[in-house]
N, C-alpha and C positions, 0 to 999 in steps of 0.2 A: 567495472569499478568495484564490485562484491558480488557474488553468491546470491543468483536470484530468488526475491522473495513475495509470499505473496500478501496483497492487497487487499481486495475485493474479492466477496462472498456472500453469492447471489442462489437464494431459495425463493423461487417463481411460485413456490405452494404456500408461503405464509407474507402475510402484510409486512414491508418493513418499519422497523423502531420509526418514528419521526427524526428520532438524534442520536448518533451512533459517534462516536470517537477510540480511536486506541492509540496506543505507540507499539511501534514497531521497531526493536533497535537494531545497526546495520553496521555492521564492519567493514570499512574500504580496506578494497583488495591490492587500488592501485588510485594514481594521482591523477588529476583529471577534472573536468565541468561534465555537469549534470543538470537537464531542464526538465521539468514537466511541468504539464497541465492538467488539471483535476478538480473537474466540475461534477 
């Protein structure tokens, strides 16, 4: 459906934020349904 992008980024040497938010913008490459889960 786009041009894989990434997500998550994980540094195992430092504490994370308590609250971290972004946007990510994403241009569909093609038509279609898309699901996820993210806990």
């Amino acid at each position: 459906m786009s041009e894989p992008f990434k997500i998550f980024d994980f540094d195992f040497w430092r504490r994370p934020e308590s609250h971290r938010s972004i946007q990510i913008p994403i241009t569909a490459k093609d038509s279609g349904c898309i699901h996820a889960v993210i806990s």
